[in-house]
mmCIF file of the N, C-alpha and C atoms, coordinates in Angstrom:
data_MODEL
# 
_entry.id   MODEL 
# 
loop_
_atom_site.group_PDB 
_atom_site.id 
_atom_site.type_symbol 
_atom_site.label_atom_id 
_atom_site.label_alt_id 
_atom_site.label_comp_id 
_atom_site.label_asym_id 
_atom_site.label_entity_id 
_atom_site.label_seq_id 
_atom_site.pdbx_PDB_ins_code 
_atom_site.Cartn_x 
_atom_site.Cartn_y 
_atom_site.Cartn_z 
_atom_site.occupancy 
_atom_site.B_iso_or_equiv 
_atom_site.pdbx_formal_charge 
_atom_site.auth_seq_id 
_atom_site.auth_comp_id 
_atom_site.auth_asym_id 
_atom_site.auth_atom_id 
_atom_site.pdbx_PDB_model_num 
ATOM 1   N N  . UNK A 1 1  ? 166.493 19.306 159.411 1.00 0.00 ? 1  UNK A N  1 
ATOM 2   C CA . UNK A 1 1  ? 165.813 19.737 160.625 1.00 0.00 ? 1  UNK A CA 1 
ATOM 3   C C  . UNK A 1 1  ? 164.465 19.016 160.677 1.00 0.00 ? 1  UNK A C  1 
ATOM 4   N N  . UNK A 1 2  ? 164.062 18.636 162.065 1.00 0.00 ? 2  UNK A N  1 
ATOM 5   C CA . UNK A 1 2  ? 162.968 17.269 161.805 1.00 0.00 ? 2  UNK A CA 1 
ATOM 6   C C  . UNK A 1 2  ? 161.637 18.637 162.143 1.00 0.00 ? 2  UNK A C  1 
ATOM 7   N N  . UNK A 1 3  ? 160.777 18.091 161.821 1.00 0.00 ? 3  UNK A N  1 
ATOM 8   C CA . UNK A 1 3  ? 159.249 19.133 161.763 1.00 0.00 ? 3  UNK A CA 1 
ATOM 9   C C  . UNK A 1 3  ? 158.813 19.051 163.143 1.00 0.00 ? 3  UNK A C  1 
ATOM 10  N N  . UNK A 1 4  ? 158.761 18.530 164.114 1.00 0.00 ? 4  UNK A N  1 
ATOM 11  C CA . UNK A 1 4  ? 158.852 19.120 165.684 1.00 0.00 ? 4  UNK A CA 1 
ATOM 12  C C  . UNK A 1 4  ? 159.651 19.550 166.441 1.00 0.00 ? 4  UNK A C  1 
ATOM 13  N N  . UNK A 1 5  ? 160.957 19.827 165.933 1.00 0.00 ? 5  UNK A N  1 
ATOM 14  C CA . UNK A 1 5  ? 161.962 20.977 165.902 1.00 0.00 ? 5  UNK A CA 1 
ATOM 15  C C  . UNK A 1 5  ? 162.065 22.605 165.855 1.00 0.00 ? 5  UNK A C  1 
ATOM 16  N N  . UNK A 1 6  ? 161.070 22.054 164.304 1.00 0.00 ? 6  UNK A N  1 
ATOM 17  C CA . UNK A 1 6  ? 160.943 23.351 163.624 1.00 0.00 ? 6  UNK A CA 1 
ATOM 18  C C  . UNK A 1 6  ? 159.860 24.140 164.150 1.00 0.00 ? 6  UNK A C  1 
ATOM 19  N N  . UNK A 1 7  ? 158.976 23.194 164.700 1.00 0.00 ? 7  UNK A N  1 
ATOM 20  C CA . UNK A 1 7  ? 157.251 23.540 165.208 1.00 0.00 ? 7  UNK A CA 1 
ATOM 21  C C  . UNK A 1 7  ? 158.197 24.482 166.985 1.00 0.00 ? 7  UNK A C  1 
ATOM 22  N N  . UNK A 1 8  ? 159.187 23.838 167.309 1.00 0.00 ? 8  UNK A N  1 
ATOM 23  C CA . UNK A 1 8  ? 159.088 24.161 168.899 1.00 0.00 ? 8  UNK A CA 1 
ATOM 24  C C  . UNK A 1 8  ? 159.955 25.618 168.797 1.00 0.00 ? 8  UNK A C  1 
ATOM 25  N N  . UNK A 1 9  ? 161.392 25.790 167.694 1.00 0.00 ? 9  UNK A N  1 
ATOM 26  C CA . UNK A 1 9  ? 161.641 27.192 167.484 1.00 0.00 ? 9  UNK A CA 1 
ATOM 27  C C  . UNK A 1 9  ? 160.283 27.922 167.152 1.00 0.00 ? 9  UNK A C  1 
ATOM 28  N N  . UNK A 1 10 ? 159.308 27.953 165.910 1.00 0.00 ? 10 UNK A N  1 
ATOM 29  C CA . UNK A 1 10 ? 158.697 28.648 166.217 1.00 0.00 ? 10 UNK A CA 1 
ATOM 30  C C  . UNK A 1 10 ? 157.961 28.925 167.557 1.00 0.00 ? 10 UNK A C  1 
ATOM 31  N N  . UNK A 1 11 ? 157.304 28.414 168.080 1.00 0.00 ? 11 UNK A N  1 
ATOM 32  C CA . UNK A 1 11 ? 156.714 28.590 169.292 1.00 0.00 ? 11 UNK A CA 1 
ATOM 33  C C  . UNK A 1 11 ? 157.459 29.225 170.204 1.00 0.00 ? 11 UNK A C  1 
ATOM 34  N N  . UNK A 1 12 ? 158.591 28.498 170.486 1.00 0.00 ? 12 UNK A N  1 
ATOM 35  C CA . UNK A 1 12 ? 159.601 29.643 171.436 1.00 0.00 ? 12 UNK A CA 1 
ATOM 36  C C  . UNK A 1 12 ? 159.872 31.218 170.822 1.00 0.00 ? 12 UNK A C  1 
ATOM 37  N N  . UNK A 1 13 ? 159.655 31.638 169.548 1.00 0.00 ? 13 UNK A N  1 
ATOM 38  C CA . UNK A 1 13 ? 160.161 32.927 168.834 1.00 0.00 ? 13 UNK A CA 1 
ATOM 39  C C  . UNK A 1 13 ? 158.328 33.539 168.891 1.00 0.00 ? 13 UNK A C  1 
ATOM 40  N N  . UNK A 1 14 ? 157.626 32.822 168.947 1.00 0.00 ? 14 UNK A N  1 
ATOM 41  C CA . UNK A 1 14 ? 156.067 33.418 169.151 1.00 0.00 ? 14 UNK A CA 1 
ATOM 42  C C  . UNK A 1 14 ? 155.885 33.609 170.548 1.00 0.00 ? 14 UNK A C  1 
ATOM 43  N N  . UNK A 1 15 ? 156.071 33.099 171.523 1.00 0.00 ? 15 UNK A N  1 
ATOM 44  C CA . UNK A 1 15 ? 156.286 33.068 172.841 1.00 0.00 ? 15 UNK A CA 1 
ATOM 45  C C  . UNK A 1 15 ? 157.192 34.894 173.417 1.00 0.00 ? 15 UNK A C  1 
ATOM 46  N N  . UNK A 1 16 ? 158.383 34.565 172.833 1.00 0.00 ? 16 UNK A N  1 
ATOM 47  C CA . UNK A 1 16 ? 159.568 35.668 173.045 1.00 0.00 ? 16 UNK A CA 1 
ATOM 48  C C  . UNK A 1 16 ? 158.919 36.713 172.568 1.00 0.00 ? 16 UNK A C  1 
ATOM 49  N N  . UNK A 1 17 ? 158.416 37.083 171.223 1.00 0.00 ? 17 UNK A N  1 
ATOM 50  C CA . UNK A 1 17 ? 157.974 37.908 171.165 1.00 0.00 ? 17 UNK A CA 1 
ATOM 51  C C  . UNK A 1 17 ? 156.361 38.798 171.561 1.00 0.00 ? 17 UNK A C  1 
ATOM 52  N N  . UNK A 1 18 ? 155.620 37.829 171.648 1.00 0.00 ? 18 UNK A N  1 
ATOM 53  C CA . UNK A 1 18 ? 154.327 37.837 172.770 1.00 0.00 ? 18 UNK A CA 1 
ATOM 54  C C  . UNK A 1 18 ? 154.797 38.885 174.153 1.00 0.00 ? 18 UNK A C  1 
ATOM 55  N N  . UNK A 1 19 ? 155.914 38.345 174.690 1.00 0.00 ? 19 UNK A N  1 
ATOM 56  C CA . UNK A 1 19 ? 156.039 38.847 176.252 1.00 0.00 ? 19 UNK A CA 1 
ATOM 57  C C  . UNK A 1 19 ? 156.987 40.181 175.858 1.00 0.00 ? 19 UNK A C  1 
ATOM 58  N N  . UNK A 1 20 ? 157.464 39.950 175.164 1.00 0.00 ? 20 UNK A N  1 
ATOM 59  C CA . UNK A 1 20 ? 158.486 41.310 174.808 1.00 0.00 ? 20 UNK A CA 1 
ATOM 60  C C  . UNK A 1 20 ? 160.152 41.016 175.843 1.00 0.00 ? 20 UNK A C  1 
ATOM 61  N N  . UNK A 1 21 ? 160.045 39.975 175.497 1.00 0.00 ? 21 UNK A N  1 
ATOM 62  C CA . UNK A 1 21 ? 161.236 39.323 176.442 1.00 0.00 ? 21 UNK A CA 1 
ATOM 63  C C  . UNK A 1 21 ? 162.212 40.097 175.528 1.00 0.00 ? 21 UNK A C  1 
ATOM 64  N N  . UNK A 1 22 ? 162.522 40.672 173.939 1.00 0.00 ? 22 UNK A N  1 
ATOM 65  C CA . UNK A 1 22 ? 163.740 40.706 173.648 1.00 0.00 ? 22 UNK A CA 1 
ATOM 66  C C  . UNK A 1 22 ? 163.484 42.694 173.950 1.00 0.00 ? 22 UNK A C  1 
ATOM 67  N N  . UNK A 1 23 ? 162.522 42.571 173.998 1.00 0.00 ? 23 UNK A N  1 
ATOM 68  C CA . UNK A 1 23 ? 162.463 44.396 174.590 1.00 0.00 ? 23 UNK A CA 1 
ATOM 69  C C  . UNK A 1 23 ? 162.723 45.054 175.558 1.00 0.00 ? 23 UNK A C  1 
ATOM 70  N N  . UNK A 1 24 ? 163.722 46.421 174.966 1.00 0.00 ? 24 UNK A N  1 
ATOM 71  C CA . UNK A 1 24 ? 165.063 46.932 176.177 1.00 0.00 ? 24 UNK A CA 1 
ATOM 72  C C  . UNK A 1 24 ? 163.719 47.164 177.681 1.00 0.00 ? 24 UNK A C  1 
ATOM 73  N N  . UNK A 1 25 ? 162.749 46.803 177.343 1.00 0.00 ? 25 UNK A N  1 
ATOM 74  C CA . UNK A 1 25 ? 161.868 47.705 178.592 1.00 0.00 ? 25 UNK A CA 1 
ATOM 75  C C  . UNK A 1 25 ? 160.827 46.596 178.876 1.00 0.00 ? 25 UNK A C  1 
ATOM 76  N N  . UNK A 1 26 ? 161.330 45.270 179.266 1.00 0.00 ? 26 UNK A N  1 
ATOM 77  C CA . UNK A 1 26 ? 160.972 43.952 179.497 1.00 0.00 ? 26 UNK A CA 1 
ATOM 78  C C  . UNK A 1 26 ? 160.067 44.124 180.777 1.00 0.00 ? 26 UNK A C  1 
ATOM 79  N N  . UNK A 1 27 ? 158.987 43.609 180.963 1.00 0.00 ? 27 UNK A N  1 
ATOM 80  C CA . UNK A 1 27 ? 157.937 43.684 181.963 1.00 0.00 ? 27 UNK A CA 1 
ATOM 81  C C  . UNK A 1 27 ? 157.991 45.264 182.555 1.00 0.00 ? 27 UNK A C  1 
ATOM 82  N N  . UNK A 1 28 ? 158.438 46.393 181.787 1.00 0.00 ? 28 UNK A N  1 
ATOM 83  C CA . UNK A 1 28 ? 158.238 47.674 182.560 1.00 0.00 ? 28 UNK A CA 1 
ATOM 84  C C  . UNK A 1 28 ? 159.397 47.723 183.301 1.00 0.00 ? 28 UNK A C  1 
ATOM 85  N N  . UNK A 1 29 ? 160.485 47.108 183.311 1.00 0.00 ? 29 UNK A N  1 
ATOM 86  C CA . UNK A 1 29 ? 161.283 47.453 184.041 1.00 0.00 ? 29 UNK A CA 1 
ATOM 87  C C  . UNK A 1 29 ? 162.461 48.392 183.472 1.00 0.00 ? 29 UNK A C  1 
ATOM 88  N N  . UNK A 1 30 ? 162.524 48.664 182.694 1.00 0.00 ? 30 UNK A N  1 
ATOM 89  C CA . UNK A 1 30 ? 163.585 49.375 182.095 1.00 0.00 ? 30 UNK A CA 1 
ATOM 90  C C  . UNK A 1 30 ? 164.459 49.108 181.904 1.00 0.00 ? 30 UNK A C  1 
ATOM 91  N N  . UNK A 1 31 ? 164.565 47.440 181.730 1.00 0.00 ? 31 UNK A N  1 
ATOM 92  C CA . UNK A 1 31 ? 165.893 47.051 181.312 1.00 0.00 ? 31 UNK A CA 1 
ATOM 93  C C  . UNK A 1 31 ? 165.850 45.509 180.454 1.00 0.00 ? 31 UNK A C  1 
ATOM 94  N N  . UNK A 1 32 ? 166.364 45.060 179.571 1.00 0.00 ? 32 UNK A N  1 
ATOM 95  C CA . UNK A 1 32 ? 166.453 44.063 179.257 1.00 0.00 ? 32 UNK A CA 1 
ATOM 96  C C  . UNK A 1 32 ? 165.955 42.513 179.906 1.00 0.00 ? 32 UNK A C  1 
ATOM 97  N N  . UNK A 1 33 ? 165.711 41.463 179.367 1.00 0.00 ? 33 UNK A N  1 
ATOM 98  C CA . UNK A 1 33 ? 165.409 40.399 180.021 1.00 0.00 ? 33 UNK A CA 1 
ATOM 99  C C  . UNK A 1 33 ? 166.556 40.009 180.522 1.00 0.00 ? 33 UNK A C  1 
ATOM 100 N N  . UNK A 1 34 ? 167.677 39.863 179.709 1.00 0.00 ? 34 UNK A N  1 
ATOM 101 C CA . UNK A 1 34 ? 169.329 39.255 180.193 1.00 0.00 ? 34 UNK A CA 1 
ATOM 102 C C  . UNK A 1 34 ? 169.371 40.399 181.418 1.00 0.00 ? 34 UNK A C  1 
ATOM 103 N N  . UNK A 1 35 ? 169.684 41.625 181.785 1.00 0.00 ? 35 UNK A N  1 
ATOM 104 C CA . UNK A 1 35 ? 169.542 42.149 182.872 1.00 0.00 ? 35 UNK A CA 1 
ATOM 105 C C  . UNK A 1 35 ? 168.686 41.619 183.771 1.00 0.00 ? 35 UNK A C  1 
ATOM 106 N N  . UNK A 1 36 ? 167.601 41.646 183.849 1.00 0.00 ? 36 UNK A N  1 
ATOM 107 C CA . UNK A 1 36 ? 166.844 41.637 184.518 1.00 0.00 ? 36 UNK A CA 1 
ATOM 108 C C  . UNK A 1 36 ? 166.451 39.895 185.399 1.00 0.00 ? 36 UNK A C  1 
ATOM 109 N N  . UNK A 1 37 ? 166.754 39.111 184.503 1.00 0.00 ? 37 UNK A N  1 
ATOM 110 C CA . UNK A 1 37 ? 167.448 37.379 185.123 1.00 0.00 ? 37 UNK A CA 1 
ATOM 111 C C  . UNK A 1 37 ? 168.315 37.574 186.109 1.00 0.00 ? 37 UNK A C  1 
ATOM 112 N N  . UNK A 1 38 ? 169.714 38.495 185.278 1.00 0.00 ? 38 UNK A N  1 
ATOM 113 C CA . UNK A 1 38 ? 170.676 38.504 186.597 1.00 0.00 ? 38 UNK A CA 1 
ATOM 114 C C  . UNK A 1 38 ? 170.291 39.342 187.700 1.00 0.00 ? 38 UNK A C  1 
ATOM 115 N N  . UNK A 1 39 ? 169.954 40.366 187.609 1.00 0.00 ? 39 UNK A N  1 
ATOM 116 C CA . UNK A 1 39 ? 169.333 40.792 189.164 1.00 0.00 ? 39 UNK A CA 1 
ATOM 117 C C  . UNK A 1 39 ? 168.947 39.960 189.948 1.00 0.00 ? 39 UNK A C  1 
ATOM 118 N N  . UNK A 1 40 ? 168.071 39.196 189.108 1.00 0.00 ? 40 UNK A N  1 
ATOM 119 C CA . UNK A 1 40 ? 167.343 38.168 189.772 1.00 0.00 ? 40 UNK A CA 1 
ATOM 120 C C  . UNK A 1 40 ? 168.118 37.021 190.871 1.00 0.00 ? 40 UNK A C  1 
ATOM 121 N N  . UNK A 1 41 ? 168.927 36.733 189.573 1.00 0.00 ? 41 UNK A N  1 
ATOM 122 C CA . UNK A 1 41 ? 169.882 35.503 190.542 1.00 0.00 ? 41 UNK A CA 1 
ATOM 123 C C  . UNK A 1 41 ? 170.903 36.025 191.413 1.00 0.00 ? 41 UNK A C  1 
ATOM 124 N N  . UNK A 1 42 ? 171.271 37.681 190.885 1.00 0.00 ? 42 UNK A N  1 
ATOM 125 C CA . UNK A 1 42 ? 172.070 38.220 192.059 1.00 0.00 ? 42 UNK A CA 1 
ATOM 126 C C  . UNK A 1 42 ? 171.438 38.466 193.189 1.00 0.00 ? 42 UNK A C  1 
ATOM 127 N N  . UNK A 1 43 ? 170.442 38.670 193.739 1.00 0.00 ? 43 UNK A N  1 
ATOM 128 C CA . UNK A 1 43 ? 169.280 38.698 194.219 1.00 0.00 ? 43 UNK A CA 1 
ATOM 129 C C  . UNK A 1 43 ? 169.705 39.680 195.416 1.00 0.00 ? 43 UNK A C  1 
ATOM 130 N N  . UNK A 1 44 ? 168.985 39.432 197.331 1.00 0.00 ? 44 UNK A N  1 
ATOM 131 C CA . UNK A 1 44 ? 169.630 40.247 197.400 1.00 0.00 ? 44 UNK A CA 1 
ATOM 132 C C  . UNK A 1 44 ? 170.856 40.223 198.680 1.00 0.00 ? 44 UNK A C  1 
ATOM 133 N N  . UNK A 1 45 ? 170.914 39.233 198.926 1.00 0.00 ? 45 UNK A N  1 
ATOM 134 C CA . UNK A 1 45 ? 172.395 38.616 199.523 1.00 0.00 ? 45 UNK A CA 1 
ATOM 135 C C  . UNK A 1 45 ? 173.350 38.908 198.702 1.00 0.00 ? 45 UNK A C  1 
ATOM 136 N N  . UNK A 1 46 ? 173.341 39.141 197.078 1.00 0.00 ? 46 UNK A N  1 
ATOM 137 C CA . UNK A 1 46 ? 174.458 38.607 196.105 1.00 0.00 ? 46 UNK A CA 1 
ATOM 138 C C  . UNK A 1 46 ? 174.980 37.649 195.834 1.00 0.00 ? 46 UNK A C  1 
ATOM 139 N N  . UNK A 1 47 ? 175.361 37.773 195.025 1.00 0.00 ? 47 UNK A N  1 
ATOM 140 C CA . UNK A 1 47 ? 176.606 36.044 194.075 1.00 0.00 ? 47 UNK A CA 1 
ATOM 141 C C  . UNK A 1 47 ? 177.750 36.743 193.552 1.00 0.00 ? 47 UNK A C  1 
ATOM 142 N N  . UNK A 1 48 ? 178.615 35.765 193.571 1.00 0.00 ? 48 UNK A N  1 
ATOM 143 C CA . UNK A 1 48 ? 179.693 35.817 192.707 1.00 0.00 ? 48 UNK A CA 1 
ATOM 144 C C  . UNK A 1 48 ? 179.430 35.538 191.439 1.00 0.00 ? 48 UNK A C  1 
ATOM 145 N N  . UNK A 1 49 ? 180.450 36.409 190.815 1.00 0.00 ? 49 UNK A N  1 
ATOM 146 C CA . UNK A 1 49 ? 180.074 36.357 189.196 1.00 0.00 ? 49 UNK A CA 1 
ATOM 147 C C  . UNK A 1 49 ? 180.283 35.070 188.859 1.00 0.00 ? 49 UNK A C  1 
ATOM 148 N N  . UNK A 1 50 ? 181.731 34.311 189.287 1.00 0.00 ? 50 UNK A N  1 
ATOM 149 C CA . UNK A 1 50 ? 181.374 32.652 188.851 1.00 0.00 ? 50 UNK A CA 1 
ATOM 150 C C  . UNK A 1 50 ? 180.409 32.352 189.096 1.00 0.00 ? 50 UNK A C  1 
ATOM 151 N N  . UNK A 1 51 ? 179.712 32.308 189.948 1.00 0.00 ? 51 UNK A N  1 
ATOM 152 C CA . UNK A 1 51 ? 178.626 30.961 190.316 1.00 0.00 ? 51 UNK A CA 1 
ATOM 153 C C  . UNK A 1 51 ? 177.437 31.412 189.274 1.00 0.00 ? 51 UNK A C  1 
ATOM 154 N N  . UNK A 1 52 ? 177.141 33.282 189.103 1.00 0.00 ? 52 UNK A N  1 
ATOM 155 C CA . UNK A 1 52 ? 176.208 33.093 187.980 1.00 0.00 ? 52 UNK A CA 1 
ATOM 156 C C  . UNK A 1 52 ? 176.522 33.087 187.125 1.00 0.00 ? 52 UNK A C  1 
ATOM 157 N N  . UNK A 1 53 ? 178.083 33.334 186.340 1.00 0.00 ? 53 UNK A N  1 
ATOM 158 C CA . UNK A 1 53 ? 177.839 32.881 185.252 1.00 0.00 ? 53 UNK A CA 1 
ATOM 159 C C  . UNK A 1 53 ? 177.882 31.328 184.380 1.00 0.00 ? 53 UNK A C  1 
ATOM 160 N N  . UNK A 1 54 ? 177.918 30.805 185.710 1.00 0.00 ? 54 UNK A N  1 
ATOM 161 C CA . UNK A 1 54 ? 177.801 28.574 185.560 1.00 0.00 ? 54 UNK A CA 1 
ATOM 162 C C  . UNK A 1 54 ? 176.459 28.986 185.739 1.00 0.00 ? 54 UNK A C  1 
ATOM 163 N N  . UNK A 1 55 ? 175.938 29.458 186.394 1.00 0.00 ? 55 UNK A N  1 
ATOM 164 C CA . UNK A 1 55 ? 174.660 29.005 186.412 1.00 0.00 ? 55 UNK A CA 1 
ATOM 165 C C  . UNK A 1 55 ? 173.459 29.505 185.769 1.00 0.00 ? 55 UNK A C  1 
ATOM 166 N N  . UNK A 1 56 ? 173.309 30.598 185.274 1.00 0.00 ? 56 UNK A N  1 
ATOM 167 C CA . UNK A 1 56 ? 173.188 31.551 183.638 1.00 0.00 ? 56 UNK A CA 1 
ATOM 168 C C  . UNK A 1 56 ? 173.228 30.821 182.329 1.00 0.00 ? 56 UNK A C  1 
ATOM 169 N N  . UNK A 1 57 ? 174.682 30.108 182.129 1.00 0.00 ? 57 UNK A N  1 
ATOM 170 C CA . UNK A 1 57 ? 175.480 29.820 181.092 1.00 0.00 ? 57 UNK A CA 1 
ATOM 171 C C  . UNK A 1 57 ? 175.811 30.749 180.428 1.00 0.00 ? 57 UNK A C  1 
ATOM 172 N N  . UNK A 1 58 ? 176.442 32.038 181.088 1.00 0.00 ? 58 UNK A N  1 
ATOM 173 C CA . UNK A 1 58 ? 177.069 33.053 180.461 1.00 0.00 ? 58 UNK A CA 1 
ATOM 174 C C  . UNK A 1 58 ? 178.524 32.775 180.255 1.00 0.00 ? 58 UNK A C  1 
ATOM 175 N N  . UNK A 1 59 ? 178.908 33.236 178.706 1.00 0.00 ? 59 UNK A N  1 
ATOM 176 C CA . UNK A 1 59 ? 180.249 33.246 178.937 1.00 0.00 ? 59 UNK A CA 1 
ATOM 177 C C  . UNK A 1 59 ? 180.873 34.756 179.588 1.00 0.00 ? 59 UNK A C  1 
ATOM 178 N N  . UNK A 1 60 ? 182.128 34.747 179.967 1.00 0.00 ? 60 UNK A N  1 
ATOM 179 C CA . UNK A 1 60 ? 182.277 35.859 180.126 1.00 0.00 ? 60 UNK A CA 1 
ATOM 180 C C  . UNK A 1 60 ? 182.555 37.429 179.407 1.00 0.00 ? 60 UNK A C  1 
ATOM 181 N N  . UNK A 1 61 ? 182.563 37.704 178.400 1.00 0.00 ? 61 UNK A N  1 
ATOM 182 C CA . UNK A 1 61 ? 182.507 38.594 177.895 1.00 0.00 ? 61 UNK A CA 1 
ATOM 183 C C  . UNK A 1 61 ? 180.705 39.452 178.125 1.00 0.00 ? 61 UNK A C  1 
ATOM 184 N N  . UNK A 1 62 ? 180.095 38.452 177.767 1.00 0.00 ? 62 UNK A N  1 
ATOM 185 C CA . UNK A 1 62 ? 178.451 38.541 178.289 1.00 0.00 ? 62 UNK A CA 1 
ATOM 186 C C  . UNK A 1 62 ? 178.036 39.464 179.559 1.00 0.00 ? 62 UNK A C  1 
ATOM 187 N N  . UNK A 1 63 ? 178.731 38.764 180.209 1.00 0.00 ? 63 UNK A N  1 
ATOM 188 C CA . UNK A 1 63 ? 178.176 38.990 181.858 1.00 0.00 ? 63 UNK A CA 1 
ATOM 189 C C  . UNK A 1 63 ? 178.995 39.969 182.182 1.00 0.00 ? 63 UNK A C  1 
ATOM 190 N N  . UNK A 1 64 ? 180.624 40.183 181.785 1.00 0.00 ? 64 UNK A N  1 
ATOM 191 C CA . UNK A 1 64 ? 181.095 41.663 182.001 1.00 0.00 ? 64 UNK A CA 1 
ATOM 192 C C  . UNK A 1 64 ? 180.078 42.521 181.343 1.00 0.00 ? 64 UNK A C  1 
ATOM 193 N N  . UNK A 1 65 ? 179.712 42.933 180.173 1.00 0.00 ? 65 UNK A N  1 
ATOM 194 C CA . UNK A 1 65 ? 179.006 43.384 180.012 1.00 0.00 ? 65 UNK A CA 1 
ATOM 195 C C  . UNK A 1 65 ? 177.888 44.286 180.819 1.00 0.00 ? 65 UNK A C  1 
ATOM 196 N N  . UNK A 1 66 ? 177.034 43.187 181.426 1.00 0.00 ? 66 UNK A N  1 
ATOM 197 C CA . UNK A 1 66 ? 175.748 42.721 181.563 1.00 0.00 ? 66 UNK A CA 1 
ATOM 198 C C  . UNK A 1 66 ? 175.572 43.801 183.010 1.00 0.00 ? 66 UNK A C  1 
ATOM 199 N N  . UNK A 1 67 ? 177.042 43.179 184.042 1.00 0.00 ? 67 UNK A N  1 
ATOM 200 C CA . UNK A 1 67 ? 177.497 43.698 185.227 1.00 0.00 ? 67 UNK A CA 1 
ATOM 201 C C  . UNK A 1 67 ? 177.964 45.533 185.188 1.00 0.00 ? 67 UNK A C  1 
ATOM 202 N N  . UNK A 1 68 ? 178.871 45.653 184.275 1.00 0.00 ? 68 UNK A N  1 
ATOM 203 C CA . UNK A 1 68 ? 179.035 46.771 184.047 1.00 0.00 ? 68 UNK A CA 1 
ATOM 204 C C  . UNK A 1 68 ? 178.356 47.869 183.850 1.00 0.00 ? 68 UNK A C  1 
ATOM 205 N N  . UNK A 1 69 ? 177.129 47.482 182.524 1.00 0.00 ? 69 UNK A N  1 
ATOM 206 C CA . UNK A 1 69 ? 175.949 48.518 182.764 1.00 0.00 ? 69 UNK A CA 1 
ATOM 207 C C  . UNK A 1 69 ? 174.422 48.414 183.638 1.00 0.00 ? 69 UNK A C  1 
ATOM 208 N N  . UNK A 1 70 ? 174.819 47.415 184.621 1.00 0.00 ? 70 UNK A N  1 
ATOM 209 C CA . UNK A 1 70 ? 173.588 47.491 185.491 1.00 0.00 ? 70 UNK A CA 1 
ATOM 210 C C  . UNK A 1 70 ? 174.566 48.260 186.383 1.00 0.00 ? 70 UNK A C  1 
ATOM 211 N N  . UNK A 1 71 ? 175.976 48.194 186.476 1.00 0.00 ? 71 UNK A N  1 
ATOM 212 C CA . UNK A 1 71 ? 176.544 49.210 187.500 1.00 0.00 ? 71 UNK A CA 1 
ATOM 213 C C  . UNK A 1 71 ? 176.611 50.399 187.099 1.00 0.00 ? 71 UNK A C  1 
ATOM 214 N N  . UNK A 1 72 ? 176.555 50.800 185.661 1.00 0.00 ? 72 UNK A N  1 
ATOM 215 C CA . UNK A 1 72 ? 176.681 52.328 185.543 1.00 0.00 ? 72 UNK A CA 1 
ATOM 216 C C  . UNK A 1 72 ? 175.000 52.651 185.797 1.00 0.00 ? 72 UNK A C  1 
ATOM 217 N N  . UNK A 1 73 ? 173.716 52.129 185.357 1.00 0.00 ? 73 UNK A N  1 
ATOM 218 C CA . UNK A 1 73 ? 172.799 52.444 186.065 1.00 0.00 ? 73 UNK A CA 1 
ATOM 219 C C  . UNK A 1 73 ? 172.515 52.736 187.920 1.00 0.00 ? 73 UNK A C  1 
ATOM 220 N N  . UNK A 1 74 ? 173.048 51.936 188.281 1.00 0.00 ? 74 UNK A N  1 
ATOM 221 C CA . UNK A 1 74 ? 173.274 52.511 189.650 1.00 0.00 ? 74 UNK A CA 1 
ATOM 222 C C  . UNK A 1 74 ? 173.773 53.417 190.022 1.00 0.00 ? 74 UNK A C  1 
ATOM 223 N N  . UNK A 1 75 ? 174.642 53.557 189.412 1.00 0.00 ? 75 UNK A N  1 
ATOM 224 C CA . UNK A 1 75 ? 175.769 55.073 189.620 1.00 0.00 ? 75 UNK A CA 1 
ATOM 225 C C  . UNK A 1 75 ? 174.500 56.367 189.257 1.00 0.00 ? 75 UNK A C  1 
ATOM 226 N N  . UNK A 1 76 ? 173.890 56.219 187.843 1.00 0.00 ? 76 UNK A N  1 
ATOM 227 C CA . UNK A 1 76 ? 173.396 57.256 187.511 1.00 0.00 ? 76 UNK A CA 1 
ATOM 228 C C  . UNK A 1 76 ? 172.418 57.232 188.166 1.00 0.00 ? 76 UNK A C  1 
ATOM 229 N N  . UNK A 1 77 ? 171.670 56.619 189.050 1.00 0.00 ? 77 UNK A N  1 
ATOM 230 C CA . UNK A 1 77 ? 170.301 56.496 189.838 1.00 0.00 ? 77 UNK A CA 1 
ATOM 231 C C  . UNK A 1 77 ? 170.469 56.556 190.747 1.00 0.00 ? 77 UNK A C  1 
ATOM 232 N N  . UNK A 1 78 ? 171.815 56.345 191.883 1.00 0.00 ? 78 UNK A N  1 
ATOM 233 C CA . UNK A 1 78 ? 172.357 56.820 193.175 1.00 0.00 ? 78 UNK A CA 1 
ATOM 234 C C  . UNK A 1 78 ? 172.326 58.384 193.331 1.00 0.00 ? 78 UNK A C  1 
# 
């Protein structure tokens, strides 16, 4: 592994954890960063799950996931 490699993981893992990007309660929102991206790109027209998950780079097991419990939050907040 070359030493400005190693210099840029750290920085990205000092970065991530600075913002609290891997924390379930990411900018106050109460939900994950991976949640909270896809809202984003689902935005509020919507997408199809293909197009975000090409454009994410989610595979699918991920994004079922991801979809499923931002839908059971709705359910319980409806």
């Amino acid at each position: 592994m070359d030493h400005q490699g190693s210099r840029l993981r750290s920085f990205n893992r000092t970065v991530t954890r600075r913002i609290g990007a891997l924390e379930d309660d990411f900018m106050g929102r109460h939900r994950p960063l991976g949640e909270s991206r896809l809202l984003f790109e689902i935005g509020p027209a919507g997408a199809r799950v293909q197009r975000l998950r090409t454009r994410l780079g989610l595979d699918s097991g991920y994004a079922s996931r991801m979809l499923q419990s931002l839908e059971a939050e709705g359910r319980a907040i409806a």
